[in-house]
N, CA, C and O atoms as a DFTB+ gen file, in Angstrom:
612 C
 N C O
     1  1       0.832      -1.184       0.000
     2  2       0.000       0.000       0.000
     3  2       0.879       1.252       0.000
     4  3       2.055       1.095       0.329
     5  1       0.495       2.353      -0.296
     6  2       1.197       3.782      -0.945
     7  2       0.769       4.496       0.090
     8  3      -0.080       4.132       0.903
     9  1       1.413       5.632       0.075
    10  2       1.062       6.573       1.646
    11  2      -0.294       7.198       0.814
    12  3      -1.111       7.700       1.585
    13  1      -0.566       7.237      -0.232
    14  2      -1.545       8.339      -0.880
    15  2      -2.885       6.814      -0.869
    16  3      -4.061       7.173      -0.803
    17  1      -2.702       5.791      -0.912
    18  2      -3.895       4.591      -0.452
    19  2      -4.279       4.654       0.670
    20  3      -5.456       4.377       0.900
    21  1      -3.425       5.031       1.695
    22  2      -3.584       4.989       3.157
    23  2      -4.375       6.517       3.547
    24  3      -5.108       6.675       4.523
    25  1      -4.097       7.358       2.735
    26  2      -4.679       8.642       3.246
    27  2      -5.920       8.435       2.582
    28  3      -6.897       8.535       3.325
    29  1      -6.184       8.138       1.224
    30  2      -7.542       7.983       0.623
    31  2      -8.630       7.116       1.807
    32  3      -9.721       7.582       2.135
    33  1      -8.029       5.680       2.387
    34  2      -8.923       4.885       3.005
    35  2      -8.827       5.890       3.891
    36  3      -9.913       5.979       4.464
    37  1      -7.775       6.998       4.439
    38  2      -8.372       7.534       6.057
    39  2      -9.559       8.607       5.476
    40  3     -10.540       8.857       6.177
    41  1      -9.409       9.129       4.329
    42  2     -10.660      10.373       4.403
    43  2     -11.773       9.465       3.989
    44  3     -12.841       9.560       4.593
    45  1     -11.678       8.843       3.299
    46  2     -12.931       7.893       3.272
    47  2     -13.787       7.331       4.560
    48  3     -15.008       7.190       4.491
    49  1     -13.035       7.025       5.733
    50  2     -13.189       6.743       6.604
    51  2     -13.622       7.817       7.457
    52  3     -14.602       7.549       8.152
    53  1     -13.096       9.042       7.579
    54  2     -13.340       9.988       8.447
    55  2     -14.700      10.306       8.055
    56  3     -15.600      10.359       8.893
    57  1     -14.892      10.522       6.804
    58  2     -16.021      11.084       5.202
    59  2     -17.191      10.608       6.398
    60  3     -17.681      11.337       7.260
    61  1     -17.529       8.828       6.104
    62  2     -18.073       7.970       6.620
    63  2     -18.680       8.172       8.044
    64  3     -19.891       8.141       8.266
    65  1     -17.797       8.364       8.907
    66  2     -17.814       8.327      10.308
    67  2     -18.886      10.189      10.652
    68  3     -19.942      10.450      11.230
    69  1     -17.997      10.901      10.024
    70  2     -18.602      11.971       9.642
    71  2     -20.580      12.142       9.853
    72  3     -21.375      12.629      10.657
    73  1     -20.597      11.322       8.439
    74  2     -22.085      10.745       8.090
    75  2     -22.538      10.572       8.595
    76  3     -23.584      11.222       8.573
    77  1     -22.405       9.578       9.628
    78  2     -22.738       9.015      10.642
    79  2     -23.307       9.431      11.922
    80  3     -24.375       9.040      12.395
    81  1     -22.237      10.516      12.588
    82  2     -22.475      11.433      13.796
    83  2     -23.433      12.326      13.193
    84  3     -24.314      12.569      14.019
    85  1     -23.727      13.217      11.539
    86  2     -24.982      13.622      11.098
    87  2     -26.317      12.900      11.160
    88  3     -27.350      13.412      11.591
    89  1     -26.191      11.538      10.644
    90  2     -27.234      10.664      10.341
    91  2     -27.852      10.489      12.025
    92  3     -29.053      10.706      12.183
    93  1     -27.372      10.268      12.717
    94  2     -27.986      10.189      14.278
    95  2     -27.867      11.349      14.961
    96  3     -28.889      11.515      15.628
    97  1     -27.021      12.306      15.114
    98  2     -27.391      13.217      15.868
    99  2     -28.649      13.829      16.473
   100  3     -29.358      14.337      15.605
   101  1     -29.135      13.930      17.722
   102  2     -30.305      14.637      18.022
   103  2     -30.269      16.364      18.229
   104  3     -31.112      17.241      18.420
   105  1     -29.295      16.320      18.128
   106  2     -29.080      18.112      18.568
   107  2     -29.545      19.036      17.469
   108  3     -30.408      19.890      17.672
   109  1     -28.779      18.794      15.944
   110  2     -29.813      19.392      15.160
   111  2     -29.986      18.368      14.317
   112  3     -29.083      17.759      13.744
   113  1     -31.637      18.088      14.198
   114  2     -32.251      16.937      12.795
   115  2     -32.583      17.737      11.470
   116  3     -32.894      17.290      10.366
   117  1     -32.465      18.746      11.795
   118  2     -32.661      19.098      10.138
   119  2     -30.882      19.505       9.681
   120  3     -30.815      19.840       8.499
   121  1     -30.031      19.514      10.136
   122  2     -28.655      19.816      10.014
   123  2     -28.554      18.437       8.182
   124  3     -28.354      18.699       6.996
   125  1     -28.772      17.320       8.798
   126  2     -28.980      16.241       8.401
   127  2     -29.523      16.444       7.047
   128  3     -29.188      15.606       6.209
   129  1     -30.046      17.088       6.799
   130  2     -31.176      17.600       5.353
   131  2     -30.279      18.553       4.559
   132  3     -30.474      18.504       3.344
   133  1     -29.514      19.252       4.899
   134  2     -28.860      20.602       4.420
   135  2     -27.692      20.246       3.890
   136  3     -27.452      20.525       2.716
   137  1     -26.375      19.269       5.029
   138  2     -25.566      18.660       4.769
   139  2     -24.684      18.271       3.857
   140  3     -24.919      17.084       3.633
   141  1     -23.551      18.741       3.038
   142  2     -23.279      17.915       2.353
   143  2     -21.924      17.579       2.457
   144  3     -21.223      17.895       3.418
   145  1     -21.580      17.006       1.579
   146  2     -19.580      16.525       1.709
   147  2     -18.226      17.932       1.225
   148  3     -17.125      18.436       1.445
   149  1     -19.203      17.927       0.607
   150  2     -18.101      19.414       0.281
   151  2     -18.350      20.800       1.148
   152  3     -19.351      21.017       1.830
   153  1     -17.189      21.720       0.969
   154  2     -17.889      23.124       1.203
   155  2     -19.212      23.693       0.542
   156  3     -19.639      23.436      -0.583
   157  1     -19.758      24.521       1.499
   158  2     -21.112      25.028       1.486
   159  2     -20.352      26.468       0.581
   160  3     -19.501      27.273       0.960
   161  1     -21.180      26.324      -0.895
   162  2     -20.745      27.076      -1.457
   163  2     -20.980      28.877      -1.180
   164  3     -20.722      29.777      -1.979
   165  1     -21.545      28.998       0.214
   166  2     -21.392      30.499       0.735
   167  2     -20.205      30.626       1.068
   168  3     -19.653      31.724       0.995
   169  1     -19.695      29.734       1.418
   170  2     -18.367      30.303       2.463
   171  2     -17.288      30.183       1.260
   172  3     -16.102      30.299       1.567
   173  1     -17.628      29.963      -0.052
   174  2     -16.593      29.964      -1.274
   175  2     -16.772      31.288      -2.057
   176  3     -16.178      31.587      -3.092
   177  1     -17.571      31.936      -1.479
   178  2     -17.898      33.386      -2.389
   179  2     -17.814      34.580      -1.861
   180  3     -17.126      34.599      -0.840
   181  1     -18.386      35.865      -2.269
   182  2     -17.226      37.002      -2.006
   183  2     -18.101      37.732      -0.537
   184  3     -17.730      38.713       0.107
   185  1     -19.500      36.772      -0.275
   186  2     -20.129      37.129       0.887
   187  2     -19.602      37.376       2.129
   188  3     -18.813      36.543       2.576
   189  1     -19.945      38.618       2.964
   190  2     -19.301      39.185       4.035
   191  2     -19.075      38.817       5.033
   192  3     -20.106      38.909       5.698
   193  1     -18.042      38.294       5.779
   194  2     -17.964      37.446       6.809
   195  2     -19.426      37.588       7.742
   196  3     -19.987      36.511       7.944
   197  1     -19.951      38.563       8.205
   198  2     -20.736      38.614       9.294
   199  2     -21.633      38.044       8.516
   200  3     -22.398      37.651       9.397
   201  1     -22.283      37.584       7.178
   202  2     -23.170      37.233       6.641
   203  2     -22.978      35.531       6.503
   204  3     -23.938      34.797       6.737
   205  1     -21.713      35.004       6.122
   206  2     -21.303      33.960       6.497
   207  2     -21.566      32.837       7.614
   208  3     -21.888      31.651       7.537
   209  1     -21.194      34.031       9.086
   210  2     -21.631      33.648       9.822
   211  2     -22.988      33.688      10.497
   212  3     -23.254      32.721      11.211
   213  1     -23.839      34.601      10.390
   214  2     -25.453      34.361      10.112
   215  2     -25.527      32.959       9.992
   216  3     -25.377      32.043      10.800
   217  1     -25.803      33.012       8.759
   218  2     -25.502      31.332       7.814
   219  2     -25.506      30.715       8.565
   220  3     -26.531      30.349       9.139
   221  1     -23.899      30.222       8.963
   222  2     -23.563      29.237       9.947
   223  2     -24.071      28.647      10.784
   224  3     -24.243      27.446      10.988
   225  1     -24.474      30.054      11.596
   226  2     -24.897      29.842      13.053
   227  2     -26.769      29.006      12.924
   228  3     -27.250      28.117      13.626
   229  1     -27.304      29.665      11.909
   230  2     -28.797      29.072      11.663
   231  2     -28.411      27.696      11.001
   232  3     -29.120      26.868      11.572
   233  1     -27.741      27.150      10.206
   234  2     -27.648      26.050       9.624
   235  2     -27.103      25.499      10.779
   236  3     -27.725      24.463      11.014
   237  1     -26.288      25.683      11.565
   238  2     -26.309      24.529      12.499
   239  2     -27.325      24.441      13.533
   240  3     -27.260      23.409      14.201
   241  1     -28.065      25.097      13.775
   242  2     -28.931      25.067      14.649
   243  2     -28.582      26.216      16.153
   244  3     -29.246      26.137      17.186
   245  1     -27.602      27.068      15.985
   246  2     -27.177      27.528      17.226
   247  2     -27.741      29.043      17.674
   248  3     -27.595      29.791      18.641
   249  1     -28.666      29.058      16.066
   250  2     -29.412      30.915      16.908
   251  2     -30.644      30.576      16.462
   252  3     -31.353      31.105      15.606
   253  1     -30.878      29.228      17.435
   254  2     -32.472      28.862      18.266
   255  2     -32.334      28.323      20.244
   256  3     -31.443      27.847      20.947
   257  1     -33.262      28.604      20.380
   258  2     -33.047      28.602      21.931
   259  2     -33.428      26.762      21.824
   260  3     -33.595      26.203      22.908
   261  1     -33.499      26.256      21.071
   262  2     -33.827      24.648      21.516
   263  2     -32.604      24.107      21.762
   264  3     -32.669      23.057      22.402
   265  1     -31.437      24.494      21.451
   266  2     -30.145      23.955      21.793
   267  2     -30.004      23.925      23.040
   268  3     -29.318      23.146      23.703
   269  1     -31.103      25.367      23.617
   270  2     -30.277      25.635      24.867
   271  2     -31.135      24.178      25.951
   272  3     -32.131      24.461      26.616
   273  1     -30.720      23.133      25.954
   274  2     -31.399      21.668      27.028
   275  2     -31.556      22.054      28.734
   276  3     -32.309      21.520      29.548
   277  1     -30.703      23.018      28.922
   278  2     -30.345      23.280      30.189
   279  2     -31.355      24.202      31.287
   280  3     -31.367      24.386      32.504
   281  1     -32.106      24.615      30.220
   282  2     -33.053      25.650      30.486
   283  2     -34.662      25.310      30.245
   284  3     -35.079      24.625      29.312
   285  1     -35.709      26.093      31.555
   286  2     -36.708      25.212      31.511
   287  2     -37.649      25.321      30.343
   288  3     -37.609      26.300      29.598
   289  1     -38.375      24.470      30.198
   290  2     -39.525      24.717      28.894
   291  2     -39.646      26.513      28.670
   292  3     -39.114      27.079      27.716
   293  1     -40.402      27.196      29.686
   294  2     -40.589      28.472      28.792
   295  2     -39.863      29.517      28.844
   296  3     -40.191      30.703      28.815
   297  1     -38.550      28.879      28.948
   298  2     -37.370      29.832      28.925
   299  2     -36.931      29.605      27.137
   300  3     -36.655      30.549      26.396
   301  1     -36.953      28.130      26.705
   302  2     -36.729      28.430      25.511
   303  2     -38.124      28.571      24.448
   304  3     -38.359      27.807      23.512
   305  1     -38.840      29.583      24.805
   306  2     -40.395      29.951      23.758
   307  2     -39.799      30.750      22.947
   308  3     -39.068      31.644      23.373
   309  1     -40.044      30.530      21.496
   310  2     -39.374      31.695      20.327
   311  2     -40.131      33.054      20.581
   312  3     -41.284      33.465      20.714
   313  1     -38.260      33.730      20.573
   314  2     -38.017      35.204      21.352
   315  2     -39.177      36.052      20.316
   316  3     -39.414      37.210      20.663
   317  1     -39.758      35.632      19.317
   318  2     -40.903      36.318      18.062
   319  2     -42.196      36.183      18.578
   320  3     -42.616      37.268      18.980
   321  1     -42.778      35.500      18.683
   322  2     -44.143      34.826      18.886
   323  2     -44.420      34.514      20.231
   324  3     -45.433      35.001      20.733
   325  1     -43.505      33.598      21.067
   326  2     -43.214      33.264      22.487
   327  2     -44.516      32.005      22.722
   328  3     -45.058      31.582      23.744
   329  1     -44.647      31.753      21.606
   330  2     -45.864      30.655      20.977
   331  2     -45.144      29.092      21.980
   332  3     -45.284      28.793      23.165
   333  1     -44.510      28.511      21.039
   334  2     -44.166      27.172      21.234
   335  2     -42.606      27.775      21.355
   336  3     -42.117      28.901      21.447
   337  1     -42.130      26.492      21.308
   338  2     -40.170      26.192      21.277
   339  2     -39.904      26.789      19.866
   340  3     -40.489      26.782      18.783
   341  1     -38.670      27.346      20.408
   342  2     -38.071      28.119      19.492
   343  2     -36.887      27.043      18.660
   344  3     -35.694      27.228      18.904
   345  1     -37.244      26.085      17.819
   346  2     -36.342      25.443      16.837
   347  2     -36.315      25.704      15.344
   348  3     -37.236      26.402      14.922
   349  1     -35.269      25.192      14.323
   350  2     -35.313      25.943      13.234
   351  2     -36.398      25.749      12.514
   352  3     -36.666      26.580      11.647
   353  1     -37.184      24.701      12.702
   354  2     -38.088      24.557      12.269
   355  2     -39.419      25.459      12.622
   356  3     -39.887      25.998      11.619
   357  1     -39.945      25.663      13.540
   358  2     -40.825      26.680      14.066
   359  2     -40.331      27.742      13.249
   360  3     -40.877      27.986      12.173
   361  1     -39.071      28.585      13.772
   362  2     -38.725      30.140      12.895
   363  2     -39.146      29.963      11.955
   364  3     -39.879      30.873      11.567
   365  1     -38.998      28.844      11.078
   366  2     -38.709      29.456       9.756
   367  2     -39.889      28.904       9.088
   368  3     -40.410      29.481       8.134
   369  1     -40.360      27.701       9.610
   370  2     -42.048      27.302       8.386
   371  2     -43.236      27.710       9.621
   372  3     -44.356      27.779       9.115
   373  1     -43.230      27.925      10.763
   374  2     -44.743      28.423      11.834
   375  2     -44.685      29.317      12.400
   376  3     -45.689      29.739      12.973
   377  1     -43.149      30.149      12.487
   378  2     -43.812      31.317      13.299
   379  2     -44.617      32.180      12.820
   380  3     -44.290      32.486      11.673
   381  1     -45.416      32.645      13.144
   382  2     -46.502      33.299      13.010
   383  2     -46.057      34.686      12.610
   384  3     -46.775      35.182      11.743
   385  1     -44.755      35.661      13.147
   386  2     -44.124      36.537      12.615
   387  2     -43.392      36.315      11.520
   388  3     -43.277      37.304      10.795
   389  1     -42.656      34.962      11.026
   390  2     -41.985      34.991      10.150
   391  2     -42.664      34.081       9.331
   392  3     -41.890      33.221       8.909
   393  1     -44.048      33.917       8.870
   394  2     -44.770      33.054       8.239
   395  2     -44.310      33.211       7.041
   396  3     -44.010      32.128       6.541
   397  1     -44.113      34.172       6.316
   398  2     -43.861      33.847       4.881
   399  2     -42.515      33.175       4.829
   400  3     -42.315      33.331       3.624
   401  1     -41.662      32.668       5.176
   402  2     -40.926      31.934       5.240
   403  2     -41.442      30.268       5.099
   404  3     -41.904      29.901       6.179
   405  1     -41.468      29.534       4.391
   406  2     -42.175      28.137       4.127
   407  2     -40.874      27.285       3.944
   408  3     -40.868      26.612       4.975
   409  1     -39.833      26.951       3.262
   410  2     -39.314      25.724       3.146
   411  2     -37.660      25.964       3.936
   412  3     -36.723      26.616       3.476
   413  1     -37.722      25.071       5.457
   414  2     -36.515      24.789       5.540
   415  2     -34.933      24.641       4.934
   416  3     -33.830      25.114       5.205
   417  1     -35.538      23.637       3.891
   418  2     -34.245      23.804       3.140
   419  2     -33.925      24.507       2.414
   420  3     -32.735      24.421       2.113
   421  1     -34.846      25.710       1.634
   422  2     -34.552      26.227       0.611
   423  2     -33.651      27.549       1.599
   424  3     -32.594      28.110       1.307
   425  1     -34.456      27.725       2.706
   426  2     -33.751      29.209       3.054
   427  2     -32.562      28.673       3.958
   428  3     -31.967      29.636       4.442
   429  1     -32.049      27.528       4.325
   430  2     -30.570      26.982       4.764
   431  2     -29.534      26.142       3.772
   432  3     -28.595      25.373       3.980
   433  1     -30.168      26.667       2.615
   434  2     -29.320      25.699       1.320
   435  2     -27.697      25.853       1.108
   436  3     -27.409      26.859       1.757
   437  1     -27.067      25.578       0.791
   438  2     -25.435      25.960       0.881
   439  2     -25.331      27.109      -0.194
   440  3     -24.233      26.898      -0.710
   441  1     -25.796      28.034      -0.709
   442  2     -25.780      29.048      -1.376
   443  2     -26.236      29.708      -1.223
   444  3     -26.820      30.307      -2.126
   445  1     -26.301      30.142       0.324
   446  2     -26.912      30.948       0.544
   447  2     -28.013      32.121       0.520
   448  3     -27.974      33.127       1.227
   449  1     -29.076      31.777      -0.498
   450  2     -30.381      32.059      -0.857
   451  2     -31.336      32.604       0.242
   452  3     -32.150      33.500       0.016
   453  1     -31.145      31.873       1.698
   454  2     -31.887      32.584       2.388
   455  2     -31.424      33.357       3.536
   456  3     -31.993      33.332       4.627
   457  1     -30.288      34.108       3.252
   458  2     -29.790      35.301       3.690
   459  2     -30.270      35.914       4.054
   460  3     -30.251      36.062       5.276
   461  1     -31.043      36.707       3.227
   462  2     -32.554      38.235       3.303
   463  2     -33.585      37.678       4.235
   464  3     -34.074      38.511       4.998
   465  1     -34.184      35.989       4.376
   466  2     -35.266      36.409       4.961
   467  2     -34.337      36.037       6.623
   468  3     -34.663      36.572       7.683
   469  1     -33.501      35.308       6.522
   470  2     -32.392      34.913       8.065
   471  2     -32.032      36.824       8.677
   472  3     -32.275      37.356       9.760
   473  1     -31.636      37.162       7.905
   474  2     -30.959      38.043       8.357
   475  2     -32.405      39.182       8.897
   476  3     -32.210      39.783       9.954
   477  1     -33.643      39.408       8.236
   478  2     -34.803      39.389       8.515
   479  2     -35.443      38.956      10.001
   480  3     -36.021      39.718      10.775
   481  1     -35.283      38.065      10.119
   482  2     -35.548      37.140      11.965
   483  2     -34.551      37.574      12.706
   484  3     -34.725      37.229      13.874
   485  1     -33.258      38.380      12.495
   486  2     -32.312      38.278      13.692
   487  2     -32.301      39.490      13.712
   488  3     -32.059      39.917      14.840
   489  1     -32.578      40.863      12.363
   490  2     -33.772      42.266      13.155
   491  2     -34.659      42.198      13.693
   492  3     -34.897      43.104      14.492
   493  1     -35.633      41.067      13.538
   494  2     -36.839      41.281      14.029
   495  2     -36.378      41.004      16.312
   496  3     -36.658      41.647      17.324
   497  1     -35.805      40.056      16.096
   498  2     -35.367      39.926      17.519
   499  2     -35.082      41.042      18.224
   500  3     -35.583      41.587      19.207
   501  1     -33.918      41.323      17.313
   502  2     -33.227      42.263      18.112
   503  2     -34.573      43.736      18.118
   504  3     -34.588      44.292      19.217
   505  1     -35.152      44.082      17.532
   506  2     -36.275      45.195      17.750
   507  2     -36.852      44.690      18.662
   508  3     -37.025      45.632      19.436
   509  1     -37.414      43.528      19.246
   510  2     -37.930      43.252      20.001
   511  2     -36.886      43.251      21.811
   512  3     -37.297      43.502      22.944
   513  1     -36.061      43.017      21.520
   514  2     -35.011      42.643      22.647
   515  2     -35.133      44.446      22.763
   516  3     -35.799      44.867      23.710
   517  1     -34.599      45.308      21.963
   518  2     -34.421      46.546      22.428
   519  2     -35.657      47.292      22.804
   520  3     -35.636      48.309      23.497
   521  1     -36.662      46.782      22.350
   522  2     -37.977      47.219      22.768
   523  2     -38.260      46.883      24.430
   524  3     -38.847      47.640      25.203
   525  1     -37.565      45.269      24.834
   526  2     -38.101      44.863      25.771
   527  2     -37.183      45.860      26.524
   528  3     -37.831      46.434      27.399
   529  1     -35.726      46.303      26.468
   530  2     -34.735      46.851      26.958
   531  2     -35.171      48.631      27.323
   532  3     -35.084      49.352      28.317
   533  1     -35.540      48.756      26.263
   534  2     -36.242      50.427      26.689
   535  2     -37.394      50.256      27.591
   536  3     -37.497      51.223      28.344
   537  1     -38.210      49.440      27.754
   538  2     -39.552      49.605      28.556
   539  2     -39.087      49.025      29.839
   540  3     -39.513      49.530      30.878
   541  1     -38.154      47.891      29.898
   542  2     -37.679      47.887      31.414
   543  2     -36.496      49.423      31.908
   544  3     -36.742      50.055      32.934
   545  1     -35.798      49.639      31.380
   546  2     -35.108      51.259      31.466
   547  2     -36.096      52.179      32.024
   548  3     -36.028      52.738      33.118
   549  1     -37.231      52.294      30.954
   550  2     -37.969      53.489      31.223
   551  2     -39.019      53.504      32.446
   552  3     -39.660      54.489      32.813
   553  1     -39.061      52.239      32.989
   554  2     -39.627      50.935      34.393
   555  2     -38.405      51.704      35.652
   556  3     -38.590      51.995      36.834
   557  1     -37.626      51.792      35.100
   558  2     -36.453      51.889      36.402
   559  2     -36.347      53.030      36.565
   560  3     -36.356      53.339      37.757
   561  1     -36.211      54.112      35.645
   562  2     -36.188      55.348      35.708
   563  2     -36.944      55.979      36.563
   564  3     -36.494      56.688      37.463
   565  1     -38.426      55.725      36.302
   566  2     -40.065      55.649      37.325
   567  2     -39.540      56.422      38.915
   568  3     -39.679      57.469      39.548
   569  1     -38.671      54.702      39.022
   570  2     -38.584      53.691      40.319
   571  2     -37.349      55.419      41.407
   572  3     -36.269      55.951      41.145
   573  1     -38.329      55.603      42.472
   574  2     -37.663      56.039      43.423
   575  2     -36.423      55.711      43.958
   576  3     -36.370      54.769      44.750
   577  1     -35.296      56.396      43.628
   578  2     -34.090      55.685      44.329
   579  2     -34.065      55.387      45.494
   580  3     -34.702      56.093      46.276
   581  1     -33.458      54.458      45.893
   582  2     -33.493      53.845      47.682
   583  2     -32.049      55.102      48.245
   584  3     -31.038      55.419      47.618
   585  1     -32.331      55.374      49.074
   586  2     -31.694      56.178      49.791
   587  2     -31.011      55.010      50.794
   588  3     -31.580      54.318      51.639
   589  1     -29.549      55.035      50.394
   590  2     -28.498      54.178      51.379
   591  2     -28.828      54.984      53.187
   592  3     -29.161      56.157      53.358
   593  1     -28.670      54.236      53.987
   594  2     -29.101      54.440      55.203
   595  2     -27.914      54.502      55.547
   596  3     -27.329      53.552      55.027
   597  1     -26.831      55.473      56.503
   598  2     -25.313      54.551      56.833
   599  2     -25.602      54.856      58.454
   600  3     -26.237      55.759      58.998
   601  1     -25.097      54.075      58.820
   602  2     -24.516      53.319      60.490
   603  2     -23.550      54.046      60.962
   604  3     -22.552      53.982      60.245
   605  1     -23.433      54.734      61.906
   606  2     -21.864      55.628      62.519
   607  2     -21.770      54.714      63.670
   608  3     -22.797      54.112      63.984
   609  1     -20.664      54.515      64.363
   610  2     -21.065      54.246      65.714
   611  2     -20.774      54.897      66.426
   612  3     -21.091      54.712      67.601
C-alpha cells in the first residue's frame, strides 16, 4: 500500500464516520437535510464574513433557543411569537411573525439564498429585545431611588 492509499482509506473513513455522527445526531435533525460533503458554497464566495456567519450559526442550529437543554420549557419559547419552542423549524415554516418563510431547506441551502429572509428574523429579535430593553429602562427610571441608610457608631 502507498502513503496516498492509506490517506484515501483515512478520508474515506473519516467522510463515513462523519455521516454518521450527522445521520444520528439529536441536537440538530434538520442539520442532516442541508448537509453535504463538500464546502457550502457560501463560504466559497465574495459574501461578508458577518453574513457567512449568520448562515452558519442558523444552519447549524445555534441561533435557536432549543439547543439551549439546560433551560426550563418556557425559557426556551421563540423570542418572536413566544408561541411554542423556538427550533429551526418553528422560525422558519410556523412562526406566526416569520410566516412567509415556508421551506426549511430552501432558506438553509449551501448558497446561501436565504440570507434576506435569516438576516430578517435576527432584526426582528433584536427590535424586540431593544424594545423589551427600553420599557424595562424606562420601568427603572419611574422607580424612586433607595436612599443608602449609613450606620456611625
Amino acid at each position: 500500500m502507498t502513503a496516498d492509499q492509506i490517506l484515501e482509506g483515512r478520508r474515506k473513513r473519516e467522510a463515513e464516520e462523519k455521516q454518521k455522527r450527522i445521520r444520528e445526531s439529536k441536537y440538530n435533525i434538520h442539520y442532516r437535510n442541508i448537509a453535504k460533503e463538500e464546502l457550502p458554497k457560501y463560504l466559497e464566495g465574495r459574501m461578508k464574513w458577518n453574513d457567512r456567519r449568520i448562515l452558519a450559526r442558523f444552519r447549524s442550529g445555534n441561533e435557536t433557543k432549543a439547543r439551549e437543554y439546560w433551560k426550563e420549557e418556557g425559557e426556551k419559547r421563540c423570542r418572536l411569537c413566544r408561541r411554542k419552542e423556538e427550533d429551526l423549524r418553528h422560525v422558519i415554516e410556523e412562526c406566526g411573525i416569520t410566516r412567509r418563510l415556508k421551506n426549511i431547506g430552501k432558506t438553509l441551502n449551501d448558497t446561501g439564498e436565504g440570507l434576506t429572509e435569516i438576516k430578517a428574523i435576527t432584526e426582528r429579535r433584536r427590535a424586540i429585545q431593544d424594545g423589551k430593553e427600553r420599557q424595562e429602562g424606562s420601568t427603572a427610571r419611574r422607580q424612586k431611588p433607595k436612599v443608602a441608610t449609613v450606620f456611625s457608631h
